[in-house]
Biopython code that builds the backbone (N, CA, C, O; Angstrom):
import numpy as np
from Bio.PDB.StructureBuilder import StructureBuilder

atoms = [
    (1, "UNK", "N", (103.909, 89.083, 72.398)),
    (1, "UNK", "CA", (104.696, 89.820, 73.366)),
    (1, "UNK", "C", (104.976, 88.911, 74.562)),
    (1, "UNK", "O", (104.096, 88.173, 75.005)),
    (2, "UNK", "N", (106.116, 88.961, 75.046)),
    (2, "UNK", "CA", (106.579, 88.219, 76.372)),
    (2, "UNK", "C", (106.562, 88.601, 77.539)),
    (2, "UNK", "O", (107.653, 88.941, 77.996)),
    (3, "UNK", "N", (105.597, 88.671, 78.260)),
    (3, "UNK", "CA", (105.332, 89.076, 79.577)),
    (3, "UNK", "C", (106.078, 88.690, 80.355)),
    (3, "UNK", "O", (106.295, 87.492, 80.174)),
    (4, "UNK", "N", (107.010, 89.404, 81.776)),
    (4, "UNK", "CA", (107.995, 89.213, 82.500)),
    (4, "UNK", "C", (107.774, 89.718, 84.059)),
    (4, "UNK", "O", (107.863, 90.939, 84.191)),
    (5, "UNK", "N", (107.505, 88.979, 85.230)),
    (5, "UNK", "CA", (107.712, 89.867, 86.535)),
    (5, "UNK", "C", (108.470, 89.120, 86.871)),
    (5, "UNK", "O", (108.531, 87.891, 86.871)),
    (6, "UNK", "N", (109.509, 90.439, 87.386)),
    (6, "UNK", "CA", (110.995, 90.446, 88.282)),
    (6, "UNK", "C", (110.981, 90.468, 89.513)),
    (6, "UNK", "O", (109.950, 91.032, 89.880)),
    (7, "UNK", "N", (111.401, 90.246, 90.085)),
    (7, "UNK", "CA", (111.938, 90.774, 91.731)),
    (7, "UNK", "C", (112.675, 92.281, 91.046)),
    (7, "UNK", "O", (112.861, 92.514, 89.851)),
    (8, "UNK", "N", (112.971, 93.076, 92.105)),
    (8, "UNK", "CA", (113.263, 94.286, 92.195)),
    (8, "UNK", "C", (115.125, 93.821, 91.409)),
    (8, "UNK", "O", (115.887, 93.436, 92.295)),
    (9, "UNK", "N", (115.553, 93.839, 90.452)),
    (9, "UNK", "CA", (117.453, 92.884, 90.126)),
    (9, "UNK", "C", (118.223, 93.682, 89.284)),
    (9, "UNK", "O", (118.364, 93.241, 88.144)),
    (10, "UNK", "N", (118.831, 94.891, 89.587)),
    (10, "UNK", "CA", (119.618, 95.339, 88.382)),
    (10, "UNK", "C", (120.285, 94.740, 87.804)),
    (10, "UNK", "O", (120.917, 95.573, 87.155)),
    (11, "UNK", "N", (120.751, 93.477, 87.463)),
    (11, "UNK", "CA", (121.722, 92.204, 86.965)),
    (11, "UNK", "C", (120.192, 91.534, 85.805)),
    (11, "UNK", "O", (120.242, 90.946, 84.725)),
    (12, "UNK", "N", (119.227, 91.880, 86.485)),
    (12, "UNK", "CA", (118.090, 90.816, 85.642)),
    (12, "UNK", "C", (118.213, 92.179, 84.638)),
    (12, "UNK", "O", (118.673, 92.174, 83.496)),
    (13, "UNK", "N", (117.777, 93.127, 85.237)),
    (13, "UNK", "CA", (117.336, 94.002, 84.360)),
    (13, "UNK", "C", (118.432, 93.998, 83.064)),
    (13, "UNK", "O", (118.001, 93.777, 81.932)),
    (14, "UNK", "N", (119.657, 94.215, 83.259)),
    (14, "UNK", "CA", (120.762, 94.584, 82.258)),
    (14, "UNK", "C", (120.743, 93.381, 81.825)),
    (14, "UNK", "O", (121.082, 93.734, 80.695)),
    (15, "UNK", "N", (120.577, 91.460, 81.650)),
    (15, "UNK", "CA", (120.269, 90.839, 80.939)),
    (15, "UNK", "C", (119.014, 91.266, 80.134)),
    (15, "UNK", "O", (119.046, 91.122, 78.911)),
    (16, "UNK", "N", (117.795, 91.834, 80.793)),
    (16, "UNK", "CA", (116.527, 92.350, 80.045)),
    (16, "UNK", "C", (117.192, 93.356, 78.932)),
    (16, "UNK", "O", (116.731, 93.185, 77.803)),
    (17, "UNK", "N", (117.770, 93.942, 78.999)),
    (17, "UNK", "CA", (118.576, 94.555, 77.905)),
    (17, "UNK", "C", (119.485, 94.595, 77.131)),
    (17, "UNK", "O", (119.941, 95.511, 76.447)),
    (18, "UNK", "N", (119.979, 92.664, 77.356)),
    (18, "UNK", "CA", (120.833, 93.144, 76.208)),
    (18, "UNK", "C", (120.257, 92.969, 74.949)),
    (18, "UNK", "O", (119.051, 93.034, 74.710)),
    (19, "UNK", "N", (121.380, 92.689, 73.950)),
    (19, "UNK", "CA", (120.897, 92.490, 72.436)),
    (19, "UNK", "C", (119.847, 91.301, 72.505)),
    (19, "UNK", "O", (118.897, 91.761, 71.871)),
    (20, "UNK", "N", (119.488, 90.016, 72.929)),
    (20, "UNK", "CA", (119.134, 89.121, 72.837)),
    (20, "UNK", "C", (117.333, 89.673, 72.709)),
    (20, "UNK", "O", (116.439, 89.588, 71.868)),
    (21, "UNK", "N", (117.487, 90.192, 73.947)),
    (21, "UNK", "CA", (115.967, 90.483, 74.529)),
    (21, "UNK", "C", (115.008, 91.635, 74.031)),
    (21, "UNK", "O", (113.803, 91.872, 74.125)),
    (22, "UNK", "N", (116.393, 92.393, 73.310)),
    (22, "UNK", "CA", (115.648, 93.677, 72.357)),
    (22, "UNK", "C", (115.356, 93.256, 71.107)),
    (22, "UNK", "O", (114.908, 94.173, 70.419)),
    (23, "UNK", "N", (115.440, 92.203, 70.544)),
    (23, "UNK", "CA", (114.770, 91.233, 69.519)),
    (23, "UNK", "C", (113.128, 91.025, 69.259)),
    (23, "UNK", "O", (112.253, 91.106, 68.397)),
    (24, "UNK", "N", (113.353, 90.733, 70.509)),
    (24, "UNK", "CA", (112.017, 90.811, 71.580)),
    (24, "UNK", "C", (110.861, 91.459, 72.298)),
    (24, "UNK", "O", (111.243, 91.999, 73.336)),
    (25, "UNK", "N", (110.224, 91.517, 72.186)),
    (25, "UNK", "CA", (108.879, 92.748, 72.327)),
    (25, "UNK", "C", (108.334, 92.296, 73.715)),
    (25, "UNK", "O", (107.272, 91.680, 73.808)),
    (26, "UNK", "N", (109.451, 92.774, 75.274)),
    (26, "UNK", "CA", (108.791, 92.065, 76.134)),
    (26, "UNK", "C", (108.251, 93.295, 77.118)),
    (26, "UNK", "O", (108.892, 94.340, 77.219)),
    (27, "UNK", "N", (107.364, 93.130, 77.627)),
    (27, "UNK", "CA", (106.801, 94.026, 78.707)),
    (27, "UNK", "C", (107.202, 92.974, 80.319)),
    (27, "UNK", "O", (106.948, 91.831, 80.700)),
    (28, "UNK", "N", (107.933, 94.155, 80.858)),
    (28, "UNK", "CA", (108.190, 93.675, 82.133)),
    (28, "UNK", "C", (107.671, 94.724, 83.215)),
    (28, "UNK", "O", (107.698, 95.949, 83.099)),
    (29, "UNK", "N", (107.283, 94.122, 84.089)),
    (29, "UNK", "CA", (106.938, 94.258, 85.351)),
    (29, "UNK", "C", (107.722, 94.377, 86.680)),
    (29, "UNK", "O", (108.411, 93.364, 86.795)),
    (30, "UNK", "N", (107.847, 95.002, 87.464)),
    (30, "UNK", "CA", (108.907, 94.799, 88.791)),
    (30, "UNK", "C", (108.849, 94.945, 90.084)),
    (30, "UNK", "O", (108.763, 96.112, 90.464)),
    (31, "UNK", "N", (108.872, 93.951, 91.057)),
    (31, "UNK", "CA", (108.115, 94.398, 92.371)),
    (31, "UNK", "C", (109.138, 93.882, 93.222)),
    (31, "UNK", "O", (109.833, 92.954, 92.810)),
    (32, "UNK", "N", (109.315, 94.357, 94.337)),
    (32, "UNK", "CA", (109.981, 94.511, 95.751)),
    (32, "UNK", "C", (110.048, 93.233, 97.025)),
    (32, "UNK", "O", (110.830, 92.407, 97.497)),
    (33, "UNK", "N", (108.625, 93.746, 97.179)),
    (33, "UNK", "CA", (108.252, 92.815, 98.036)),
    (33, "UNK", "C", (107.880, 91.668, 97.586)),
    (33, "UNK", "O", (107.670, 91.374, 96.409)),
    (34, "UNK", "N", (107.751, 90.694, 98.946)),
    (34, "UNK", "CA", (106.733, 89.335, 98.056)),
    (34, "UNK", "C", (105.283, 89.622, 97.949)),
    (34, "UNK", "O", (104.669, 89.275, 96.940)),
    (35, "UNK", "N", (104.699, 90.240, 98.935)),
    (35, "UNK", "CA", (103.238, 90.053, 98.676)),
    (35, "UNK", "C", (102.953, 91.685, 97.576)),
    (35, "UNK", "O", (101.855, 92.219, 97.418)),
    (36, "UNK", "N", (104.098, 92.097, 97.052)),
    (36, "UNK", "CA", (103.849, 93.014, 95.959)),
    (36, "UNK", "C", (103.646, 91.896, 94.655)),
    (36, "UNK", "O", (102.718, 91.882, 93.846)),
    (37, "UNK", "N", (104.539, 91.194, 94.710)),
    (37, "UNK", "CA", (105.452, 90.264, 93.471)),
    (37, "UNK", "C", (103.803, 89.617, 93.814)),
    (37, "UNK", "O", (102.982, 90.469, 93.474)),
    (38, "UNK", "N", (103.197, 88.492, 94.326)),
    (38, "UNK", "CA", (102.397, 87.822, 94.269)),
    (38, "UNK", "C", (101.205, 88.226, 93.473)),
    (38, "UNK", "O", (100.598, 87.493, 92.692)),
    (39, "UNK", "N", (100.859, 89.808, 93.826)),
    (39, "UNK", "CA", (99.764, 90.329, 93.631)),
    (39, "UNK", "C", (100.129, 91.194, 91.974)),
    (39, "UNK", "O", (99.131, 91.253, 91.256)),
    (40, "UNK", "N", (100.786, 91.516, 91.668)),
    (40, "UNK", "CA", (101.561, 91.489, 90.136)),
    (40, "UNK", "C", (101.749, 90.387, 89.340)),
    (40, "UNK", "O", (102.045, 90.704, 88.188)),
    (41, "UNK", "N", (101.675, 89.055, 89.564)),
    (41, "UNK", "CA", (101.995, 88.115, 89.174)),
    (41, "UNK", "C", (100.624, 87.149, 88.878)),
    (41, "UNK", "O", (100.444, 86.172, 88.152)),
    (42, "UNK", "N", (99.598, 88.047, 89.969)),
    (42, "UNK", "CA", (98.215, 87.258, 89.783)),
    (42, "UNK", "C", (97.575, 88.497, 89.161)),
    (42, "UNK", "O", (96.372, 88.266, 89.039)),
    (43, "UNK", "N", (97.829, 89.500, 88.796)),
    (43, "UNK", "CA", (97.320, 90.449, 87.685)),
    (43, "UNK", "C", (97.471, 90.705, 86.494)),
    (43, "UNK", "O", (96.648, 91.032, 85.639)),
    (44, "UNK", "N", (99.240, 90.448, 86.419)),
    (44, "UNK", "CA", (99.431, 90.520, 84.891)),
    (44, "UNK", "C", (99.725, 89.184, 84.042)),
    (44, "UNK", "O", (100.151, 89.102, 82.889)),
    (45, "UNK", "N", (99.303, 87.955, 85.127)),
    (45, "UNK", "CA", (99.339, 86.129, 84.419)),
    (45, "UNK", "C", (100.624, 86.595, 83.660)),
    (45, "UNK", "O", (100.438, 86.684, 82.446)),
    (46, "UNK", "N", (101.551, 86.828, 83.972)),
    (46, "UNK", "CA", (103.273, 86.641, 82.817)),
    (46, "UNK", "C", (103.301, 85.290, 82.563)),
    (46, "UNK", "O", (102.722, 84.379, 83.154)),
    (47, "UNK", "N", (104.599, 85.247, 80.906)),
    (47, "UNK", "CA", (104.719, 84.148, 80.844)),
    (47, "UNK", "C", (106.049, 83.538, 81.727)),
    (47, "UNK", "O", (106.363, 82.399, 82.071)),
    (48, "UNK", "N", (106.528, 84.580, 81.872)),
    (48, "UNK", "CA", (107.874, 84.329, 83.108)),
    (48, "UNK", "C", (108.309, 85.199, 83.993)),
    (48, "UNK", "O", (108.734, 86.347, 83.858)),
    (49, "UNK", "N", (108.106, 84.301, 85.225)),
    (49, "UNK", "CA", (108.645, 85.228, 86.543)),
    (49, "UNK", "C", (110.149, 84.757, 86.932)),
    (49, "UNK", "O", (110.506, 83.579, 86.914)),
    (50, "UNK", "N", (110.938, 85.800, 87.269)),
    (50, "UNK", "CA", (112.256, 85.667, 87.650)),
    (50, "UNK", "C", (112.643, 86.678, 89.591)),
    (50, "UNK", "O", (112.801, 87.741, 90.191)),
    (51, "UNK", "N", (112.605, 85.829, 89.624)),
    (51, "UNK", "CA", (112.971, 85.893, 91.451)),
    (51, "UNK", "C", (114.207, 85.734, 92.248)),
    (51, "UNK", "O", (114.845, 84.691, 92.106)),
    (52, "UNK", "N", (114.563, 86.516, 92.955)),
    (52, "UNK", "CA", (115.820, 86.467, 93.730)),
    (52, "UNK", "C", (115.462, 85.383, 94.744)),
    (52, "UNK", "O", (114.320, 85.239, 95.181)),
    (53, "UNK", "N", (116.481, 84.648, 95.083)),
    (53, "UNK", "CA", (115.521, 83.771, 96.065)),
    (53, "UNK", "C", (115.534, 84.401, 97.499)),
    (53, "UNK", "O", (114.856, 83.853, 98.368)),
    (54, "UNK", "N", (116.250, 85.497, 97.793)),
    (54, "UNK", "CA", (115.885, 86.493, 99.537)),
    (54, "UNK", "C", (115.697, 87.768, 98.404)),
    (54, "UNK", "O", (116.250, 88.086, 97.351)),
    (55, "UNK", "N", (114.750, 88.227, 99.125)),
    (55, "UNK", "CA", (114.304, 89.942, 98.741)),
    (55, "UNK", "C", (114.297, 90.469, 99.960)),
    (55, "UNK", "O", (114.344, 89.993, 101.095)),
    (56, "UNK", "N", (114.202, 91.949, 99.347)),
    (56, "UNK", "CA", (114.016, 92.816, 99.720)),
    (56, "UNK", "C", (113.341, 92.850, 101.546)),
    (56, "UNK", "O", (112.133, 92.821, 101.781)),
    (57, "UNK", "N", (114.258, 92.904, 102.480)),
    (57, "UNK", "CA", (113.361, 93.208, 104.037)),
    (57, "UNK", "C", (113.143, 91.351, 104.324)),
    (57, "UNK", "O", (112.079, 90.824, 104.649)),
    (58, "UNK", "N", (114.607, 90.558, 104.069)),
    (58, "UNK", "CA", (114.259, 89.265, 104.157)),
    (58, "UNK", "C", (113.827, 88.057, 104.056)),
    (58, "UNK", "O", (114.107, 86.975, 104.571)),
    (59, "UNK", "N", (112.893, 88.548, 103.093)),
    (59, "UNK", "CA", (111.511, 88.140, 102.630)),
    (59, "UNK", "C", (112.124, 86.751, 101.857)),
    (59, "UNK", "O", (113.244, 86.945, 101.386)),
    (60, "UNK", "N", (111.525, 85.252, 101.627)),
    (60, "UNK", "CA", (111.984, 84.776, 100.926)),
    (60, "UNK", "C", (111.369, 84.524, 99.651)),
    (60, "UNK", "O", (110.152, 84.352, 99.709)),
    (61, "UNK", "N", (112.030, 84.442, 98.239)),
    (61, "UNK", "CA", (111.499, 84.241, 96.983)),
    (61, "UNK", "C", (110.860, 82.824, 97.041)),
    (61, "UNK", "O", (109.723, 82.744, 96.576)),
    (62, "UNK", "N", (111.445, 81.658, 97.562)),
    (62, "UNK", "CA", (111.267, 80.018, 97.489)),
    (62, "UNK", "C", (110.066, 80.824, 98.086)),
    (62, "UNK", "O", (109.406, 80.970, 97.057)),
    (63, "UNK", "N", (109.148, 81.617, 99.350)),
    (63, "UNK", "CA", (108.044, 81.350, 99.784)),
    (63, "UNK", "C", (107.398, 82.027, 98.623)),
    (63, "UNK", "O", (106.881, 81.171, 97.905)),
    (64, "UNK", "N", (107.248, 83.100, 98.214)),
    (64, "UNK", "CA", (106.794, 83.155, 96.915)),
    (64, "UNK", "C", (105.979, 82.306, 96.067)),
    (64, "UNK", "O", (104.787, 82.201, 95.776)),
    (65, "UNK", "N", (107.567, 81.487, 95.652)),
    (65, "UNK", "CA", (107.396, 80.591, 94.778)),
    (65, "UNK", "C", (106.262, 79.754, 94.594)),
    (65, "UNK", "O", (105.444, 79.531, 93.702)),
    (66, "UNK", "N", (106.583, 79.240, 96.139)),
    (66, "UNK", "CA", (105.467, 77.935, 96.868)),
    (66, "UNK", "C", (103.830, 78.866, 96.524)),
    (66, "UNK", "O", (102.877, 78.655, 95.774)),
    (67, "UNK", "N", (104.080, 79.630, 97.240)),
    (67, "UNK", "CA", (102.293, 80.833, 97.237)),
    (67, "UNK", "C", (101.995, 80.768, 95.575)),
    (67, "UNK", "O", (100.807, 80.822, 95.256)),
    (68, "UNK", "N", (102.974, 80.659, 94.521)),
    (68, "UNK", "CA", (102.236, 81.395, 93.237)),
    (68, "UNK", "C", (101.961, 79.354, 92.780)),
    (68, "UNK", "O", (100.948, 78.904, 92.245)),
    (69, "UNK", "N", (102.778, 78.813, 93.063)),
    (69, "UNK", "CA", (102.273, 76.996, 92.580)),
    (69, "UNK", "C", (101.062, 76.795, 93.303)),
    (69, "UNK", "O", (100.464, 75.723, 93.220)),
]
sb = StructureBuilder()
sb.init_structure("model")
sb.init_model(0)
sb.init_chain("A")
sb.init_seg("    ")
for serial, (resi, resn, name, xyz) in enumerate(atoms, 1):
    if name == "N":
        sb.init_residue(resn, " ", resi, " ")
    sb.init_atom(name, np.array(xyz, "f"), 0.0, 1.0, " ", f" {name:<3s}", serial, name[0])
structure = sb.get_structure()
């Protein structure tokens, strides 16, 4: 199974659905904030995180990024 946390992305999501990904047996995850996304991301170890690079209330994804490397 392919583990997935998102940023909050209706555009990610409707790629998460198309034909490609329903092939696919993936469990996804979805969080808002960054220090939501961080703390989802250090719970459910995914094999891929996909990030907006500004979220939600300003927040930036690149700091994220940096926090989860």
């Amino acid at each position: 199974m392919l583990r997935i946390v998102t940023s909050n992305n209706g555009e990610v999501f409707r790629h998460l659905g198309s034909a490609s990904f329903r092939r696919v047996e993936v469990e996804q995850h979805a969080a808002t904030t960054g220090p939501a996304l961080l703390q989802l991301v250090r719970r459910q170890r995914p094999d891929l995180v996909l990030l907006d690079a500004a979220l939600a209330g300003g927040e930036s994804g690149f700091d994220v990024c940096r926090a989860l490397k």
